[in-house]
N, C-alpha and C positions, 0 to 999 in steps of 0.2 A: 583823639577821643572826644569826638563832637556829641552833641544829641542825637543826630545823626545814626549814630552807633549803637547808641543805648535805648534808641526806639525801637530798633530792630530785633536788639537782643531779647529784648522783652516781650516784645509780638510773638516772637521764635518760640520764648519758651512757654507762653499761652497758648500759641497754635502749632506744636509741635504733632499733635496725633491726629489733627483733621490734614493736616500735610501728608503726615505716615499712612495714612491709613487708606487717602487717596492717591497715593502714589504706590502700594504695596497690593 
């Protein structure tokens, strides 16, 4: 569990609907 990981997760959950929405 680096930063690494927790950078991610947290982009993930700020750009989870420009992701969805371009991908659906």
């Amino acid at each position: 569990m680096t930063e690494r990981e927790l950078v991610p997760s947290r982009l993930r959950e700020t750009r989870p609907p420009l992701g969805r929405t371009t991908r659906e």
